[in-house]
Every structure is written in structure tokens, then in C-alpha cells.
C-alpha positions, -999 to +999 in steps of 0.1 A: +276-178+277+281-146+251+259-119+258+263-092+229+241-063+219+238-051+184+217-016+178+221+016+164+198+049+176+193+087+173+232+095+181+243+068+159+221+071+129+198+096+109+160+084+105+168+079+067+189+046+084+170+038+117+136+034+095+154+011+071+163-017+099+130-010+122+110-043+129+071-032+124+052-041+151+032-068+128+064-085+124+085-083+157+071-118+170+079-136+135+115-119+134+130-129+170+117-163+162+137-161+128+164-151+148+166-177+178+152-206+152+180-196+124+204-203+151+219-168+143+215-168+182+209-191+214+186-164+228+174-131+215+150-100+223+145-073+199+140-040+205+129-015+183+112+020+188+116+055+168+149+062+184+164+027+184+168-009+171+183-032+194+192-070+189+199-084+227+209-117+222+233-153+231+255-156+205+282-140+182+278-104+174+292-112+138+264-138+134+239-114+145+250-085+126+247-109+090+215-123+103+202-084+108+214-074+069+205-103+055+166-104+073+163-067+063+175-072+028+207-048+034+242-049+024+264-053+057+287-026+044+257-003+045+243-004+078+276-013+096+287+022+098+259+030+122+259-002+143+273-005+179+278-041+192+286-048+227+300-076+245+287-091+278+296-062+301+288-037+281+257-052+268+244-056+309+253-018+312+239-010+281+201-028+291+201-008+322+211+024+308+180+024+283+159+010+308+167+039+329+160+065+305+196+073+300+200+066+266+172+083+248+166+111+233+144+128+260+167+119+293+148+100+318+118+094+299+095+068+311+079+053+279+113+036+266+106+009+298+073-003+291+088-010+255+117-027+267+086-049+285+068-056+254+099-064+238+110-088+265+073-104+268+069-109+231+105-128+227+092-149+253+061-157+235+080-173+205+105-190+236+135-167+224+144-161+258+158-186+286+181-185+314+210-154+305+183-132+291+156-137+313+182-133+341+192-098+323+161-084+320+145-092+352+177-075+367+169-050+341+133-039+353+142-039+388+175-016+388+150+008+364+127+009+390+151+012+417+171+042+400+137+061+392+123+060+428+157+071+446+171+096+419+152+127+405+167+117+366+132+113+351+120+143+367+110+175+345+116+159+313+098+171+285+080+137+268+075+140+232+041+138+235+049+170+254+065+186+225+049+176+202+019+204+220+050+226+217+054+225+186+021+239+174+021+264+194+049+279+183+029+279+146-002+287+159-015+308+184-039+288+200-045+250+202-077+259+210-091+271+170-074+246+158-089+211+142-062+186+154-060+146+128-046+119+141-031+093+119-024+060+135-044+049+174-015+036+189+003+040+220+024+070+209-004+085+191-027+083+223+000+097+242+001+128+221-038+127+217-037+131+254-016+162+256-035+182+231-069+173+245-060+188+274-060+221+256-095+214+241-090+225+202-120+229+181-122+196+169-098+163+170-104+133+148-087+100+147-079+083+116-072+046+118-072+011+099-102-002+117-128+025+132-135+008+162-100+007+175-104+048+166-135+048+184-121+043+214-093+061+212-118+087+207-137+081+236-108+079+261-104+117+250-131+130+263-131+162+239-154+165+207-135+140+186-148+117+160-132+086+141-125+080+103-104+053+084-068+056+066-088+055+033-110+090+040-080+110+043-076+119+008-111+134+010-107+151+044-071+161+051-078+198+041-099+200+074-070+199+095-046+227+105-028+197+126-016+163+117+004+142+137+010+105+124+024+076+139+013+037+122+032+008+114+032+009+080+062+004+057+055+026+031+040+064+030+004+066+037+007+107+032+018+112+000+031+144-015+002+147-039-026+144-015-009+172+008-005+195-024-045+186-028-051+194+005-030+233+004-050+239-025-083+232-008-072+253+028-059+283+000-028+276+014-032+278+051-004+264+068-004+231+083+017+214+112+025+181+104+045+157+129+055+127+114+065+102+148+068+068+123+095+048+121+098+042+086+082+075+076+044+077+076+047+107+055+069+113+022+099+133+028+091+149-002+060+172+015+087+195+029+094+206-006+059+225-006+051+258+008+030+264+043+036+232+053+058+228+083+068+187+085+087+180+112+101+139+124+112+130+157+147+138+148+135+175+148+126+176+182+160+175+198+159+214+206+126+217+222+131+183+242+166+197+260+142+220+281+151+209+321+175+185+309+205+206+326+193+195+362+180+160+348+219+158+333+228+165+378+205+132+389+223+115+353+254+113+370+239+095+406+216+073+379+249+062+367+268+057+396+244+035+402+241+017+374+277+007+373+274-008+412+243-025+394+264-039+366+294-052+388+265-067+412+253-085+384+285-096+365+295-112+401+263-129+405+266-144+371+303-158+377+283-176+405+258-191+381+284-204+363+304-223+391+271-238+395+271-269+377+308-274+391+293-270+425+265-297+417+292-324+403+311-325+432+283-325+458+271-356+438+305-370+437+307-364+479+275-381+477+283-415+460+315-415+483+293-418+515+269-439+500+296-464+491+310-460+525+281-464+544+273-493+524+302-511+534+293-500+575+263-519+572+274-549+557+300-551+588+276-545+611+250-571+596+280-594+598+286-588+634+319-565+638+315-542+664+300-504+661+338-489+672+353-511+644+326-500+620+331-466+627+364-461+626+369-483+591+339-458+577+358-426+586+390-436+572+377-452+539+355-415+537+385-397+543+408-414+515+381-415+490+371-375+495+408-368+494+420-391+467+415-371+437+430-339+451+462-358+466+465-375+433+461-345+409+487-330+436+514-354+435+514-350+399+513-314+391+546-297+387+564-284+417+562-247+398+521-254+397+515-227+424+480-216+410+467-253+421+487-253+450+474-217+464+438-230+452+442-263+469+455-243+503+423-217+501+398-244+496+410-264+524+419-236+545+457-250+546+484-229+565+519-236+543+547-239+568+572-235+540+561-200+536+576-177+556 
């Protein structure tokens, strides 16, 4: 079994690189299954959120590293710079750090779990996962639940759904005037949504492929909000002194132009524009114009650090922790493996009494007394469980101590040679 991780994330990479190697959500099932069925890898689950792509997998990193490149039409030199790959220690440590919280960008944060789950449940789907990775993850979910419940390292963190709220205000000075657009009725985008209803702006409308899905984003709200498709924005963008945007999409949906149609419409009100897409829902060129203020989720390091000193304090129990997890598991997994060896020679003990017991009752059926019986059946037992080892020890080299010492702790034998 070779358990590797291959990723990169927000301390490895820039967005420009993260949004190049991102699996969509449309195409996560049909990639794993690429992966697992191209035999890059045995098992696989892949990972991938704004801050991160991750490739947990069976196999050779190599393999999974040319299978990444090569899926996402890169050159390996390109993306290799960025890439961390972890063998099977690290790679255990690795899944309970993220699952944790300890990893991301906003310390402790919740959210990165239930992806983890998704990411787990949809490699199962397309049977990428089997006995090492399902054994990982379930190990996985439970020390994330265990470290959140007895340490305080999720505790006052700042989500960026929290920030984003943040941000505005420090553009505007009151949510509450403000007509709030949605691009996108995801999870991360209701997330947001939730955060800035809660300060009740003047109006909030959700823009999204299919209008019933915005629909009920819309209703969940409970504020005055109304729905819309992708294709009005052109047409109503101006409206909005707030646009936060988060789809799958692999290209732009918010183009330069349209914004520039937009500023000409407001008279050049400024706009807040949060761009949470990985790739980037809007183009990077909108920065270029005046009174607009475009922010991505790699600009929200600064506000995000609020609490994190004393979340930084629980950290460093989470991670104590974590590493008595790791060694627990690593142990239990050199178990697994003795497993099969266990099974053969229980088997083997089996067919040695069977055949022994066989012969008892073909002495007994022929009239030789029990006594006799018995005491043939214990000695033929005896040499055939202790055949193999006495053989394999008369020929091993007198310098074979290893065997010798193993032979001695199996069989709980004092040496009287040793003093």
C-alpha cells in the first residue's frame, strides 16, 4: 500500500495557478474516475475548493503528478513548482490537518470539512475508493470531530462569508442603503447571502443559471430579494453597489466591458466586487477601471487574521493531537497489514488438526484404545505445528539472530545461552 498526496493551496500558489488545476464541480465525478480507471492510481479522492487542489490517492506520486498535467492540459514543469506531494505519513497527517481546519486560510474554519465529505462521497460514487482510503477518511472525520469538540481552535474565526460583510463596510457606510447581486446560488454564495441579510440592505438579488434554483436561494433569505438569470446581467449590473460572485464556470462571466457599461450607467459610483471563484468569475482586467474596488479570496488574508492569535494557542493542542492521531493510525495500519499473514497461518493450524483428527478417528473406528488415540494425536499435532519452524531453524545460519530472537518472542522461549 502507497498512500501519497499531491496538492498545492493558498501558501503554495497564487490564484493565477490554483484556478488553472481546479476541478469544476460539473467535472469532479468524471475526473477521479479518469483517475482510478487510467490506472494513474489504485484509489483516489479529489479535493478541490478556492484555497486548494488535492489528489489523495494509492499509487505513485510521479504517476499522479503526470496524470494531473496531462488531464489539465499543463506542462509538468509549470505546475510542479507549486506542488507538494506527500508520502504515507505525511499524507495521514496532512488529511487530518485540513480536516481540522489547520490548514486553511481562515484557521479552524468549519466549511473545509463538509467539502472534504463531498469530496470523499463523490469518489465513492464512481468506486474510487476502497479499503486504504476509506480507512483514511473515516479516521479522518472522526479525529476532526474529536479535535473540534475538546479544543477551542475553531473558535472566533472569522469565515469568509464573515469578511466578505467586512469588506463592504469598510467601502460603504451602511449595508443597509445598499442593493447587494449575487452571482452564482451555491453553497459559498448562500453562505455569504446569509451574512449580509442579516444586516437587511435595501435590496438583494440572486443571479443564477436556472431561476428556480435562485428562487430558493431567495426564499431561504427572508429579506426583499428577487431572482434573475446569468444572461440579465448585462442589462441590470448598474443596479448594484455590491457584487459578490462565486459559479463554476471556466471562463469569465463578468467581463471588463460590461463593468465599464455598468460605471457609466451608476455615473461612476463605486462598486464592491468580491470575486470567491476558482477559476475567476470575473476578468482580472476590471481592476484596471476606476471606482471599482475587485477584490478575490486571496485578498482577504488581512481581514481574516482577526482572533487568529488565540485560535494560533488551541493550534498547538489541535496538533498535539493530531500527531497522537497519526501514530494511532500508522500503528493500526501495520496491523492491517499482518493481517493476511495472520489468516494463512490460522488456516495452515487448521488443516494440521483436521489431518490429525482425521487419523484419531480412523484408529478409533478400527478399535485402538482412546489413551493410544490420544497420545498418537498430540504428538503427530505437535511435529506437524512445529515442523516448519524447526526446519527453517536448522537451516538458517548460526549468525541469523533476527529469526532466532523472533522465533524466541513468538514462542515465549527463555535462551539459556544468554547470560
Amino acid at each position: 500500500m502507497q498512500l501519497t498526496a499531491v496538492g498545492l493551496n493558498h501558501q503554495t500558489a497564487p490564484l493565477s495557478i490554483r484556478e488553472k488545476l481546479a476541478f469544476a464541480a460539473a467535472v469532479l465525478p468524471e475526473a477521479v474516475g479518469n483517475l482510478v480507471n487510467s490506472r494513474a492510481a489504485q484509489e483516489a479522492v479529489i479535493l478541490s475548493t478556492c484555497n486548494r487542489t488535492e489528489l489523495y490517492c494509492v499509487g505513485d506520486a510521479e504517476t499522479v503528478v503526470q496524470w494531473l498535467a496531462n488531464y489539465q492540459g499543463l506542462a509538468i514543469e509549470e505546475i510542479r513548482p507549486y506542488l507538494y506531494t506527500y508520502g504515507c505519513s505525511e499524507t495521514i497527517q496532512h488529511a487530518f490537518r485540513v480536516a481540522c481546519g489547520l490548514d486553511s486560510m481562515v484557521l479552524g474554519e468549519p466549511q473545509i470539512l463538509g467539502q472534504l465529505k463531498d469530496a470523499v462521497r463523490i469518489a465513492q460514487e464512481q468506486s474510487a475508493v476502497s479499503t486504504w482510503l476509506n480507512a483514511l477518511f473515516q479516521k479522518t472525520f472522526s479525529v476532526a470531530k474529536e479535535i473540534r469538540s475538546s479544543t477551542a481552535v475553531g473558535e472566533n474565526s472569522v469565515s469568509m462569508a464573515a469578511a466578505s460583510v467586512k469588506m463592504a463596510e469598510q467601502i460603504f457606510p451602511s449595508v443597509s442603503d445598499l442593493n447587494v447581486l449575487f452571482v452564482g446560488a451555491g453553497e459559498m454564495i448562500e453562505l455569504v447571502a446569509t451574512y449580509f441579510a442579516a444586516k437587511k440592505p435595501n435590496l438583494i438579488t440572486v443571479a443564477n443559471r436556472t431561476l428556480p434554483r435562485a428562487q430558493e436561494l431567495c426564499d431561504k433569505l427572508s429579506v426583499n430579494a428577487e431572482p434573475c438569470l446569468l444572461s440579465d446581467l448585462p442589462s441590470v449590473l448598474s443596479d448594484y453597489d455590491v457584487v459578490v460572485s462565486s459559479t463554476a464556470s471556466q471562463l469569465p462571466i463578468i467581463g471588463k466591458g460590461m463593468v465599464e457599461k455598468a460605471l457609466k450607467e451608476r455615473q461612476h459610483m463605486p462598486v464592491f466586487m468580491l470575486d470567491l471563484a476558482v477559476p475567476r468569475d470575473i476578468e482580472e482586467q476590471v481592476t484596471e477601471l476606476d471606482d471599482i474596488y475587485l477584490y478575490t479570496v486571496d485578498d482577504m488574508t488581512g481581514i481574516i487574521e482577526t482572533g487568529k492569535e488565540s485560535r494560533q494557542r488551541a493550534a498547538a493542542e489541535a496538533e498535539a493531537m493530531v500527531a497522537q492521531k497519526v501514530a494511532e493510525f500508522i500503528d493500526w495500519q501495520r496491523s492491517r497489514q499482518n493481517v493476511p499473514l495472520i489468516r494463512a497461518l490460522r488456516d495452515e493450524g487448521e488443516r494440521a488438526r483436521r489431518y490429525v483428527l482425521e487419523n484419531a478417528m480412523k484408529q478409533l473406528a478400527k478399535g485402538t484404545s482412546p489413551e493410544e488415540v490420544l497420545e498418537r494425536l498430540s504428538v503427530q499435532l505437535t511435529n506437524k505445528l512445529l515442523h516448519s519452524p524447526t526446519q527453517t531453524l536448522s537451516k538458517a545460519s548460526s549468525h541469523n539472530n533476527e529469526l532466532s530472537e523472533a522465533v524466541a518472542r513468538i514462542y515465549r522461549l527463555h535462551n539459556s545461552d544468554k547470560s
